[in-house]
N, CA, C and O of each residue as an XYZ file, in Angstrom:
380
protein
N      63.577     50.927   -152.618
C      65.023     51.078   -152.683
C      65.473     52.116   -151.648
O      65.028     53.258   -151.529
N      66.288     51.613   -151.026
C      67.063     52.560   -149.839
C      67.542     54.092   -150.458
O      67.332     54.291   -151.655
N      68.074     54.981   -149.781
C      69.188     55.741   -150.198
C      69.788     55.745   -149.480
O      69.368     56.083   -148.374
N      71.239     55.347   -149.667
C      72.298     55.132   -149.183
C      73.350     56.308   -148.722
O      73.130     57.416   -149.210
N      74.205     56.212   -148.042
C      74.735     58.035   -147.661
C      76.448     56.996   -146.975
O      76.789     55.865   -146.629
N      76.983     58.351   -147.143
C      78.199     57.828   -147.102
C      79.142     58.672   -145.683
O      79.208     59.876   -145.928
N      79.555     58.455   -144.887
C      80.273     59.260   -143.918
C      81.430     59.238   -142.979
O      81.324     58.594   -141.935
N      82.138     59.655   -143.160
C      83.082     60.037   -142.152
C      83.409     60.242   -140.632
O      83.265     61.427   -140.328
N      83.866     59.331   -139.425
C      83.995     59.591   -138.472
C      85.357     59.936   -137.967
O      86.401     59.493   -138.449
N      85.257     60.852   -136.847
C      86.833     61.406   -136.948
C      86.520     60.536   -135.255
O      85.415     60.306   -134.764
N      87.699     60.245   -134.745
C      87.949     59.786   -133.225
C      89.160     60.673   -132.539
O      90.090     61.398   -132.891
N      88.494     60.099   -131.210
C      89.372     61.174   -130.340
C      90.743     61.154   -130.800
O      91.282     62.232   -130.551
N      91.529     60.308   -131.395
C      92.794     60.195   -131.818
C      93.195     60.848   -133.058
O      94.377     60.874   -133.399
N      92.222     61.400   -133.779
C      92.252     62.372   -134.564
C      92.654     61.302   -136.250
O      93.311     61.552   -137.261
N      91.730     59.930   -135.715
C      91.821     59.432   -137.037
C      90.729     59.591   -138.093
O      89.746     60.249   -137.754
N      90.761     59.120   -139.229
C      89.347     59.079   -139.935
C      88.756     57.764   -140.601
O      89.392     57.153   -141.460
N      87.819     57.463   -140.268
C      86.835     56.207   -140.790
C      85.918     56.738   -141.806
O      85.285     57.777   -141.618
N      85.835     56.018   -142.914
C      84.776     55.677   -143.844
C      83.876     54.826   -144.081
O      84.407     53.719   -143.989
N      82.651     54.713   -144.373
C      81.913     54.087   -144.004
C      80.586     54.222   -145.058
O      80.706     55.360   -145.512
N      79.420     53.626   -145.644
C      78.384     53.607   -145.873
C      77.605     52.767   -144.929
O      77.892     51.806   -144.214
N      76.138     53.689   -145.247
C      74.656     53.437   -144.272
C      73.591     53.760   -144.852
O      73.663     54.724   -145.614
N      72.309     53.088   -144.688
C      71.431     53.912   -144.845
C      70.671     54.828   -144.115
O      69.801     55.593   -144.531
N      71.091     54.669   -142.986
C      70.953     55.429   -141.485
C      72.187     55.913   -140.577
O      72.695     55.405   -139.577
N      72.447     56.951   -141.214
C      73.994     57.835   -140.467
C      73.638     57.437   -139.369
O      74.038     56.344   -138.970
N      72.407     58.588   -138.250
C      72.501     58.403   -136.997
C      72.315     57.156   -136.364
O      72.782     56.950   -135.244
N      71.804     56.479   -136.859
C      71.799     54.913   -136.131
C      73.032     54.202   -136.413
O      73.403     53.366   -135.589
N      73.851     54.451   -137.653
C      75.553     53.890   -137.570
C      75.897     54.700   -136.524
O      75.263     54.334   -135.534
N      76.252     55.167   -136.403
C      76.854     56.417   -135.401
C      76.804     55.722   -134.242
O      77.746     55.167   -133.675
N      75.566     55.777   -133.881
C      75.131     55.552   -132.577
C      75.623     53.912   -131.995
O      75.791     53.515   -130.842
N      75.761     53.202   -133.304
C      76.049     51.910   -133.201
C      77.428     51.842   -133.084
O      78.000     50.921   -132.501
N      78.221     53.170   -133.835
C      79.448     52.736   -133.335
C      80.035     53.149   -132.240
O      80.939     52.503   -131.710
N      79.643     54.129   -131.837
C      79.768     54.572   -130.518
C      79.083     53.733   -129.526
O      78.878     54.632   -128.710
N      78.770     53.091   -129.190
C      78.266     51.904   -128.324
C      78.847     50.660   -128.703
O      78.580     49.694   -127.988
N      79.448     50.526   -129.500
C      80.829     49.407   -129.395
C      79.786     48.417   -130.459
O      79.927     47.213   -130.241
N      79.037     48.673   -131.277
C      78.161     47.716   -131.819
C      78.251     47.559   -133.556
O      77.493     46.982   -134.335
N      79.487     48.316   -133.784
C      79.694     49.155   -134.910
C      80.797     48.267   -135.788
O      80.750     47.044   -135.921
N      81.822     49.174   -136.368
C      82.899     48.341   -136.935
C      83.759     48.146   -135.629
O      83.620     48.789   -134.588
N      84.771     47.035   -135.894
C      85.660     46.706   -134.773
C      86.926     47.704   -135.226
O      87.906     47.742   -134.482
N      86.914     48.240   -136.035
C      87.735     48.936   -136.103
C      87.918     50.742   -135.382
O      88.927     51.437   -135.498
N      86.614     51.135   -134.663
C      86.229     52.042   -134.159
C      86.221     51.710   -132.441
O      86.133     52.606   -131.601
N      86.319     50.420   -132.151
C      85.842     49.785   -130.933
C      86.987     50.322   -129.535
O      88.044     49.724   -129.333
N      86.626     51.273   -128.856
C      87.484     51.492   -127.705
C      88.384     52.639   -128.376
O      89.419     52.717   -127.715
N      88.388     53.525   -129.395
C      88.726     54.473   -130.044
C      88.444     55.862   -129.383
O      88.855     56.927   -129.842
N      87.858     55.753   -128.498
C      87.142     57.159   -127.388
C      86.022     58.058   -128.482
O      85.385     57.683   -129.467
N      86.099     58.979   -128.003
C      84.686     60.014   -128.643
C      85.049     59.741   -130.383
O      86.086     59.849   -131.037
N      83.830     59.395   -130.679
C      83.601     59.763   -132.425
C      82.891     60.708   -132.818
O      81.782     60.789   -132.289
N      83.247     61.696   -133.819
C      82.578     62.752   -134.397
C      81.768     62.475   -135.652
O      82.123     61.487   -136.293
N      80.969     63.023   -136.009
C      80.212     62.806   -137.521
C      80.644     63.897   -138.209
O      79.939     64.903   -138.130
N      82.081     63.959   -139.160
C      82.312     65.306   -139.383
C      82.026     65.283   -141.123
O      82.523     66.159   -141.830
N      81.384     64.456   -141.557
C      81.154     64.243   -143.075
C      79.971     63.123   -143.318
O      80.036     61.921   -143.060
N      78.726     63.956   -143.962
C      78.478     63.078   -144.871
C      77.187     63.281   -145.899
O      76.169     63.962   -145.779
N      77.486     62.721   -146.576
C      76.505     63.084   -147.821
C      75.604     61.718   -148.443
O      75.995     60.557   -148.557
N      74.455     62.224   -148.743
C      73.491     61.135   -149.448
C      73.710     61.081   -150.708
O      73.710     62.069   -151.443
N      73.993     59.483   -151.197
C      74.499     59.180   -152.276
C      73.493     58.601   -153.206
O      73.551     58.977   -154.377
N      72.550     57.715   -152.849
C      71.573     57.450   -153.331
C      71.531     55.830   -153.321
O      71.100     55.293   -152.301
N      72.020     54.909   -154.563
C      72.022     53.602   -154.790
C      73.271     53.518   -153.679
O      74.115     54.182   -153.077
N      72.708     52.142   -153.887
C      74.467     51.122   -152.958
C      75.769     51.216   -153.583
O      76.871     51.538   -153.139
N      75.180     50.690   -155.249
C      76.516     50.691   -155.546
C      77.095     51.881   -156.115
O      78.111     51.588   -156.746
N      76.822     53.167   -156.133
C      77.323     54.072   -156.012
C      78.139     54.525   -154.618
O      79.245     55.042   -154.464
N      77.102     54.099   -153.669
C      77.864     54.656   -152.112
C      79.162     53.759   -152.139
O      80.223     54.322   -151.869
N      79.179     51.763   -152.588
C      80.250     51.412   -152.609
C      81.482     51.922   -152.947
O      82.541     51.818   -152.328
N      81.276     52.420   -153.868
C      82.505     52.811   -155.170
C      83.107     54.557   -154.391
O      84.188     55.098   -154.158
N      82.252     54.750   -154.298
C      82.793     56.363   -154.099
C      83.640     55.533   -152.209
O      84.857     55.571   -152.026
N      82.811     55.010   -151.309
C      83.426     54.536   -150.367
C      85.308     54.107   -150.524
O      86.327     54.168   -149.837
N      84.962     53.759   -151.619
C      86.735     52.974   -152.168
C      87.271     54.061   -152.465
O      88.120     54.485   -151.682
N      87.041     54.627   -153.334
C      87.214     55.800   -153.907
C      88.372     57.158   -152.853
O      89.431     57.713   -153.146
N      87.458     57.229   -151.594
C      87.730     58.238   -150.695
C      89.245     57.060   -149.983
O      90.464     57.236   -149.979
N      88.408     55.967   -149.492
C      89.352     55.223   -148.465
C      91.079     55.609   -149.249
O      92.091     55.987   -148.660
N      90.900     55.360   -150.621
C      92.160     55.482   -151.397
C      93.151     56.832   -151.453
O      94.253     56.857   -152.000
N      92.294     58.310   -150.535
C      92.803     59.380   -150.933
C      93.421     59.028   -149.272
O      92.952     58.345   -148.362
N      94.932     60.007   -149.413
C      95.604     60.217   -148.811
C      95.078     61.034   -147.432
O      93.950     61.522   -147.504
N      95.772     61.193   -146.288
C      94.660     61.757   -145.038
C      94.588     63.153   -145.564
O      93.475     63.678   -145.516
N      95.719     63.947   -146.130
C      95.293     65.328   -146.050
C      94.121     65.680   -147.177
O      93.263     66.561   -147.103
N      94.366     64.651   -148.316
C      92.922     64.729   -149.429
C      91.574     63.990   -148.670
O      90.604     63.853   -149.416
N      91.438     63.573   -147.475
C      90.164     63.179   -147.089
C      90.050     64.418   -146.128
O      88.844     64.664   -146.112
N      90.596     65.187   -145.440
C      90.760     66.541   -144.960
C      90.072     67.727   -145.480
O      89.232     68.465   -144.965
N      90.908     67.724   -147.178
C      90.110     69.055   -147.878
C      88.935     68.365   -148.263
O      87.852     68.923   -148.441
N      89.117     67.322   -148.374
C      87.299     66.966   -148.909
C      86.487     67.182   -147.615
O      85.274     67.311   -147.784
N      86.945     67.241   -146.373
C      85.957     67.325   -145.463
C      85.570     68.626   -145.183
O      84.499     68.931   -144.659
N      86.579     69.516   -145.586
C      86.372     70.963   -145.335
C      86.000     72.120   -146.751
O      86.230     73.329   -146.775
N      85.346     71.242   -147.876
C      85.358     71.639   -149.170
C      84.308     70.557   -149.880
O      84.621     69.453   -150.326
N      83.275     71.027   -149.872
C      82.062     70.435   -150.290
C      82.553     69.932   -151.824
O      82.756     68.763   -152.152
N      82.694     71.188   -152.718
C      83.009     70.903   -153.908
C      83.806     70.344   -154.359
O      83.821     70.185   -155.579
N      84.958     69.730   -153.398
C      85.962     68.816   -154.108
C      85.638     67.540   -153.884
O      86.368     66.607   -154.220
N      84.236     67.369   -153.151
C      83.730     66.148   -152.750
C      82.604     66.142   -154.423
O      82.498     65.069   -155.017
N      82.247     66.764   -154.700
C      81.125     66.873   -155.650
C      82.016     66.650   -157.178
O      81.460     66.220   -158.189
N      83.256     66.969   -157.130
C      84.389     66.777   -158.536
C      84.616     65.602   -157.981
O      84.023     65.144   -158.959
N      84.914     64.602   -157.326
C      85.432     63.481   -156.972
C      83.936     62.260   -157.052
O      83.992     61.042   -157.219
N      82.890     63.000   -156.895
C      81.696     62.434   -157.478
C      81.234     62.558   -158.928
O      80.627     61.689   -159.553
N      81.571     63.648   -159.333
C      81.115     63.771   -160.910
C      82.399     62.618   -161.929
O      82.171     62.181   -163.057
N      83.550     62.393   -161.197
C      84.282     62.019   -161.925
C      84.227     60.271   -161.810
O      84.629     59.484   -162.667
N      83.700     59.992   -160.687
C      83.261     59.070   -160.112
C      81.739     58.125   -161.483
O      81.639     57.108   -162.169
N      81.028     59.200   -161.179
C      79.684     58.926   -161.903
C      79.996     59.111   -163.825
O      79.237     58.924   -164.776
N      81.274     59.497   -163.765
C      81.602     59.260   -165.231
C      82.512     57.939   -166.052
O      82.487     57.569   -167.226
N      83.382     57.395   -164.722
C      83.690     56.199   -165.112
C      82.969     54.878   -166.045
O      83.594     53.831   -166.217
């Protein structure tokens, strides 16, 4: 069984992507070489500014939805605030 990890790319435009992998640096690398989502494609420099190992899939799924659903400045403090990522997982893993 894989472990799955979940992460965040910021682009030169100062947007943010979400995403699950079981290999950050090889997504990364894939999306930055245009091999990635089309939604990153011709977006200029991507950053890896978030991400954490989640474990199963369908945990990385759910929390994936989860984040996509928070507003930009709540995917912000979660990027700059470990622990509000870890309450948004505990509350997550209690559903």
């Amino acid at each position: 069984m894989s472990d799955w990890s979940l992460y965040i790319i910021r682009t030169a435009h100062n947007h943010l992507y979400t995403g699950i992998t079981t290999d950050v640096t090889r997504r990364l690398h894939q999306h930055q070489t245009g091999k990635g989502a089309k939604a990153l494609r011709g977006k200029g420099e991507l950053r890896l500014v978030f991400s954490r190992q989640l474990g199963d899939r369908s945990l990385a799924l759910r929390m994936e939805y989860r984040i996509k659903q928070l507003s930009r400045a709540q995917k912000e403090k979660l990027i700059g605030n470990s622990s509000d990522f870890e309450s948004l997982l505990a509350a997550l893993k209690s559903d």
